[in-house]
Steps between C-alpha positions, in 0.01 A plus 500: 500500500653850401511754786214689379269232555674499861449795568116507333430216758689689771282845408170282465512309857567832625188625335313260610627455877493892562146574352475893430829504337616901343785548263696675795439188694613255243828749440598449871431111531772455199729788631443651122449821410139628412574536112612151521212378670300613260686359217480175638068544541481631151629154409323290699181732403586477153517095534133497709672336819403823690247799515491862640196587657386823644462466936188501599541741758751747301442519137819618417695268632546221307524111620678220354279103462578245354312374228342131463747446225765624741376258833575197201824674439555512885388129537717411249848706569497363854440110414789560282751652702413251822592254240821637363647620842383152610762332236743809613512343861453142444876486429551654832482229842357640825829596638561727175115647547550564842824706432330687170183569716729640772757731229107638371400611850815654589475716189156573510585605839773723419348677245136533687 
């Protein structure tokens, strides 16, 4: 899987977990900048995995959602990287999981 379809799973959970999801939003979840941001939607517009739709309550602000295409897309990404980070750690024993589980959370920790 190439890291843009990473990251197009990574951006569509998001989507779909945050509901009411703005370009400014999106930016600040992937500590990007807003031009990049949008770069990244144009794609992902372009390819019918996502939409931008006009809030309900303030027309001009616009929201991202994720198309039907894109919820197959979603479906799809994730079954696929459970399975390849599943072959990733299978050569690890519980000893070596315990220790890698341990290194995440002290970096996640550090940098939080």
């Amino acid at each position: 899987m190439d890291p843009f379809t990473c990251l197009r799973v990574h951006v569509l959970e998001y989507i779909v977990e945050s509901k009411n999801v703005g370009m400014n939003e999106l930016s600040k979840f992937l500590s990007i900048t807003p031009p990049s941001a949008t770069s990244i939607v144009n794609k992902l517009v372009r390819s019918g995995v996502i939409a931008r739709v006009a809030d309900r309550h303030d027309r001009r602000k616009v929201l991202l959602a994720v198309t039907p295409k894109g919820k197959i897309v979603l479906k799809k990404g994730k079954a696929y990287i459970e399975e390849h980070m599943g072959k990733i750690f299978s050569v690890l024993n519980n000893q070596e999981l315990e220790q890698l589980i341990h290194l995440v959370k002290k970096l996640v920790d550090t940098h939080s």
